[in-house]
C-alpha positions as CSV (number, residue, x, y, z in Angstrom):
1,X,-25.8,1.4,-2.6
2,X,-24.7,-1.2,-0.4
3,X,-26.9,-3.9,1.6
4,X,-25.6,-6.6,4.1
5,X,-26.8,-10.5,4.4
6,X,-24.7,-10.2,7.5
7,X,-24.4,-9.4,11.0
8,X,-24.1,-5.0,11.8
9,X,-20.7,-4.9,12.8
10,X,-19.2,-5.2,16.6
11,X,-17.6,-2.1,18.2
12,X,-17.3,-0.3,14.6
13,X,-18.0,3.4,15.2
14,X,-18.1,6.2,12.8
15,X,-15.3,8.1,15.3
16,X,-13.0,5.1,14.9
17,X,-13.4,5.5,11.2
18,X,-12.7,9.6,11.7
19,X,-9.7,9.1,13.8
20,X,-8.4,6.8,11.2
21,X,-8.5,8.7,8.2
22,X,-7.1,12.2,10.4
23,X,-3.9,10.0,11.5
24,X,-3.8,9.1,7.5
25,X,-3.9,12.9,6.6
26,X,-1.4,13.6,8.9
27,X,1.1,10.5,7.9
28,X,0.9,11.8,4.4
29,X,1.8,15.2,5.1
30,X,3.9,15.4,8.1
31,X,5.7,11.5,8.0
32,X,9.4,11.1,7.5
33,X,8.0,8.1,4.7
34,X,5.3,9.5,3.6
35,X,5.0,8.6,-0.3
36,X,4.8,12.0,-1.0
37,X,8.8,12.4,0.1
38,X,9.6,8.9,-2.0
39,X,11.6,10.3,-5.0
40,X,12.3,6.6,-6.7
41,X,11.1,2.9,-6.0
42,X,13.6,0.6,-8.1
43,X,14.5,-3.2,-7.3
44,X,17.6,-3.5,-6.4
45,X,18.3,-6.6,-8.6
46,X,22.3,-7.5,-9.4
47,X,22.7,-3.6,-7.8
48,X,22.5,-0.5,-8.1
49,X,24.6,2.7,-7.5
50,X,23.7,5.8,-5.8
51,X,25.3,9.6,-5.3
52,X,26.4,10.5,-8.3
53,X,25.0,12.0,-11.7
54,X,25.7,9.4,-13.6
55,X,24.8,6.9,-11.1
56,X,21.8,4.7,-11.1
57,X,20.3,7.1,-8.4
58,X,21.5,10.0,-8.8
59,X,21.3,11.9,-5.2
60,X,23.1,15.2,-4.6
61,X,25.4,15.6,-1.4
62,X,26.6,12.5,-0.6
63,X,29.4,10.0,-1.5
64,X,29.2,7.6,-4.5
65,X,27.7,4.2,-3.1
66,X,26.6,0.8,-4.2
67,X,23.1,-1.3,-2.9
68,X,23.2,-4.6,-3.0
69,X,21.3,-7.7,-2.2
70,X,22.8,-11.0,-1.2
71,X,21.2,-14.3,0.7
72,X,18.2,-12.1,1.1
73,X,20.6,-9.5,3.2
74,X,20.7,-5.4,1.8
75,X,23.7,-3.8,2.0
76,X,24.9,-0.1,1.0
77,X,28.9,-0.4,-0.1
78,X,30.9,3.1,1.0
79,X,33.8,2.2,-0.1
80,X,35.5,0.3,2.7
81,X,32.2,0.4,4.9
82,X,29.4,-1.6,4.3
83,X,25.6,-0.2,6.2
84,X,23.0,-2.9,6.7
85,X,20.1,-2.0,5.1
86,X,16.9,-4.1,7.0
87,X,13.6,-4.5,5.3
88,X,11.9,-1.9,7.0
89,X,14.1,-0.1,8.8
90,X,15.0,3.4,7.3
91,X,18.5,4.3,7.1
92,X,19.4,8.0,7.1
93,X,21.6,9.1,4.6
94,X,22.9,12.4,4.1
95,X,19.8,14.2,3.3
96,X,18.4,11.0,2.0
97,X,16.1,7.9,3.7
98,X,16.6,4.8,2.4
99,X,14.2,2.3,2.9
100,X,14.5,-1.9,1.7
101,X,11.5,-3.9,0.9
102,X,10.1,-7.0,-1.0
103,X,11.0,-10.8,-0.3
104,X,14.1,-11.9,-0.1
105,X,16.1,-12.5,-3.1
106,X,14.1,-9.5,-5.0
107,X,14.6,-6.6,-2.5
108,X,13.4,-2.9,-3.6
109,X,14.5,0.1,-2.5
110,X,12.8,3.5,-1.5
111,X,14.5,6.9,-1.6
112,X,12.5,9.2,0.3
113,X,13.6,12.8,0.7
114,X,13.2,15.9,3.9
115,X,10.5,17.3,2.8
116,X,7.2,16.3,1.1
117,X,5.6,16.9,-2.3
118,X,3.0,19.3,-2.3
119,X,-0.3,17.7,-2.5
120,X,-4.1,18.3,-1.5
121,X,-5.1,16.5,1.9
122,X,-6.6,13.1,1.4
123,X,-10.3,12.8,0.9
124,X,-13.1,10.7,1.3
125,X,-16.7,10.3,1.3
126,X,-19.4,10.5,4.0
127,X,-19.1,7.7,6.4
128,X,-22.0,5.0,5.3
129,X,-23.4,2.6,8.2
130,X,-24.2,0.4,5.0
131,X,-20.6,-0.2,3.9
132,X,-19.4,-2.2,7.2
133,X,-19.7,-5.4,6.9
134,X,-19.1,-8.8,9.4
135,X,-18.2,-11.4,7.1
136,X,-16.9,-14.9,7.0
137,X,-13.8,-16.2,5.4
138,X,-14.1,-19.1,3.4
139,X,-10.5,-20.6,3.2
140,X,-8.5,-20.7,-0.2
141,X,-5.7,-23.2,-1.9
142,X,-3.3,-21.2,0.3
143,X,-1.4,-20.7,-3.3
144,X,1.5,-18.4,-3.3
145,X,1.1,-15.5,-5.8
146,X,3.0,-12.5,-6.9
147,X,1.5,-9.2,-6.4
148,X,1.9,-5.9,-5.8
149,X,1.6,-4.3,-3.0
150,X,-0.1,-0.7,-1.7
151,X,3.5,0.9,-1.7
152,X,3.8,-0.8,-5.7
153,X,6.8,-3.1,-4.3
154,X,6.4,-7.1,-5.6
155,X,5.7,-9.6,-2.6
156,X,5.0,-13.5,-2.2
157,X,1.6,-12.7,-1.3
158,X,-0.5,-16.2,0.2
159,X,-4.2,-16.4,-0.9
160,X,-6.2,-16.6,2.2
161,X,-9.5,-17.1,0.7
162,X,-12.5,-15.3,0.1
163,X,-15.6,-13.1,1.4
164,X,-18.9,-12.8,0.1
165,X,-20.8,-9.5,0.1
166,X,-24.2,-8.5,-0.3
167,X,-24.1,-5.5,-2.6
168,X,-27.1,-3.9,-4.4
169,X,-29.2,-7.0,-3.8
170,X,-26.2,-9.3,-5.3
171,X,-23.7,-11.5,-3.9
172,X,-20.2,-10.7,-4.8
173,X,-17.6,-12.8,-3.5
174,X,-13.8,-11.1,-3.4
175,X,-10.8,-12.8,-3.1
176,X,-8.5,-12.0,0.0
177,X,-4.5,-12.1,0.2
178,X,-2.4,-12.4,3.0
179,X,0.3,-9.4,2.4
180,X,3.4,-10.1,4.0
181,X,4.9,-7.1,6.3
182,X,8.2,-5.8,6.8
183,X,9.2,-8.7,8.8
184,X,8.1,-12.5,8.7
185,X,6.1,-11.9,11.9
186,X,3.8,-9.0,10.2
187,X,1.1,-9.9,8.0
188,X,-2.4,-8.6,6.8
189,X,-5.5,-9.8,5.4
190,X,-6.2,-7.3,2.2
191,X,-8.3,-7.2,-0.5
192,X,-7.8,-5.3,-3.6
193,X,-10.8,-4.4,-5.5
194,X,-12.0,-2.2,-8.5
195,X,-15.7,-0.8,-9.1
196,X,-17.7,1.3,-11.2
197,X,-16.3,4.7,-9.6
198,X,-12.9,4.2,-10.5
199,X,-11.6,7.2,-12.7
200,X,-15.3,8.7,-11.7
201,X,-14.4,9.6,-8.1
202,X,-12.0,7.2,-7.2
203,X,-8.6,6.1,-8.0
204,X,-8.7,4.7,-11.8
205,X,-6.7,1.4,-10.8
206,X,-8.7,0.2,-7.9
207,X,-8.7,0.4,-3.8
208,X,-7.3,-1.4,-0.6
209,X,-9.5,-2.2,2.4
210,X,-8.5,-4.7,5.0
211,X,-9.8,-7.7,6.6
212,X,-10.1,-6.9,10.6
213,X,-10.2,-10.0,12.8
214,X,-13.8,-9.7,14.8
215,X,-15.7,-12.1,17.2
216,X,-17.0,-15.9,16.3
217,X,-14.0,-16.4,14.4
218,X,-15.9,-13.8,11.7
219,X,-14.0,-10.9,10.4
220,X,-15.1,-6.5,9.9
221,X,-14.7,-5.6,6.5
222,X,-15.5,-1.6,6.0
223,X,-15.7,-0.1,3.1
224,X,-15.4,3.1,4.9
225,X,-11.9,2.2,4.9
226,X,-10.6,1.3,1.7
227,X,-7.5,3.7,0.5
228,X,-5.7,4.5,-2.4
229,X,-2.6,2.7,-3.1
230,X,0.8,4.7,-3.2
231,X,1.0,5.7,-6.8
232,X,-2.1,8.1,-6.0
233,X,0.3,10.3,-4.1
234,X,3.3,10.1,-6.2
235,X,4.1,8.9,-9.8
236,X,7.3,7.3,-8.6
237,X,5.5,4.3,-7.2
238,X,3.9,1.5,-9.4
239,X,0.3,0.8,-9.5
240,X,-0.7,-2.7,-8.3
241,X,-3.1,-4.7,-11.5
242,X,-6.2,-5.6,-10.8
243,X,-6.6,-8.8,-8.8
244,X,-8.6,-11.4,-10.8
245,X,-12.7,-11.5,-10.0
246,X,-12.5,-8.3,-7.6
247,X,-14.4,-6.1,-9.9
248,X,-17.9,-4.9,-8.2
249,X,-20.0,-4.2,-11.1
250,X,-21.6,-1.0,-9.2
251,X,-20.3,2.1,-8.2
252,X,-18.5,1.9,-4.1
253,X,-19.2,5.5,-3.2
254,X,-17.4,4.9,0.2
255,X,-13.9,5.3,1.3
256,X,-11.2,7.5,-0.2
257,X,-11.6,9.8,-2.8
258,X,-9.8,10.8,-6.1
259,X,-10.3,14.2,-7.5
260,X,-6.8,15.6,-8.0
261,X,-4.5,15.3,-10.7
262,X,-1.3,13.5,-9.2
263,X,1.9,16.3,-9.5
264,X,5.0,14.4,-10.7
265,X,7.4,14.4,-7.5
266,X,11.2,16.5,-8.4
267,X,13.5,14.6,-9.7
268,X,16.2,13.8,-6.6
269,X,19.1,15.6,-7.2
């Protein structure tokens, strides 16, 4: 399937790669914001109200409230008390997490609730030597562009350049993002890519793998890794598009799976 012009890997082991997707399995089923517990992802816009049934949100046992965005800082209104809401910070509510996100100015929220969705434990294929890859990053324009992210919230997302990959005998070259993080000081390399397994295996609308620093200034890029965005858990979450020239015209039998049928998360309330 896969073939490297490059370097084997430094300090990439197959029980790295194990560990990794066990602590996944356990995020997704045990973690209070797991996206199996996220019952709606909605940007919060000019605001949005909360508690209520005929409120925006509606969530059952607790107060009416209002979410609101201004000069970048999320707020939810109580009344007479106002609750800072930080980008990436959970606040507890009631029975509820509430959880901000996205750049400043276009702020999303996520509702999460106690318990989790019912869903099958994730899954992935054999761990292949020949999907681990040291590669070089050529630099891009450094051009801002809006995307979306693995947890389907839009960020300001900086193109960092791209990799080129040896794959079935052909160079393919894929184009990497910087993602922003919950804060300004958090950032990752990623790069969002579709392939021939999609819909046959894998998740129809493509996979994440990241771009690990390495030695020489060279970077590991392990298919071993790649993992479904959030909407593969739960419906409520929007599905990133495909990123422009990151198809790989074969089939990447490495990584997560996708063999289950999503189940639509309960409606809160």
């Amino acid at each position: 399937m896969l073939g490297s012009a490059f370097a084997p890997a430094v300090a990439q082991t197959r029980a790295a790669v194990e560990q990794e997707r066990s602590s996944l399995t356990g995020w997704l089923e045990q973690a209070p914001l797991s996206p199996r517990r996220a019952v709606v992802v909605r940007p919060i816009g000019p605001g949005l109200t909360v508690g209520p049934s005929d409120a925006d949100i509606p969530l059952a046992g607790v107060s009416r409230g209002r979410i609101a965005e201004r000069s970048g800082r999320v707020t939810l209104e109580l009344g007479a008390e106002t609750l800072a809401l930080p980008r990436g910070r959970p606040l507890t509510w009631g029975g509820w997490l509430l959880l901000s996100s996205g750049p400043a100015g276009r702020a999303a929220i996520t509702v999460y609730r106690a318990e989790a969705s019912p869903g099958t434990p994730a899954r992935w294929f054999p761990w292949d030597s020949a999907g681990v890859f040291m590669v070089s990053l050529a630099p891009g324009a450094g051009a801002v562009q809006r995307v979306l992210g693995a947890d389907g919230v839009e960020v300001d997302a900086t193109e960092a350049g791209t990799v080129t990959l040896l794959i079935d005998g052909s160079p393919r070259i894929l184009r990497v993002f910087r993602m922003p993080g919950a804060s300004d000081e958090e950032a990752e390399l990623e790069i969002y890519f579709q392939d021939r397994s999609n819909g046959n295996g894998t998740y129809p609308s493509g996979r994440f793998v990241s771009l690990l620093p390495g030695v020489g200034g060279r970077y590991l890029l392990d298919l071993n890794r790649a993992r479904n965005p959030f909407c593969a858990y739960n419906t409520v979450f929007p599905c990133p598009a495909p990123w422009r020239g990151n198809a790989i015209p074969s089939s990447i039998r490495a990584g997560e799976r996708y063999d289950e049928t999503v189940k639509a998360p309960r409606r809160p309330g």
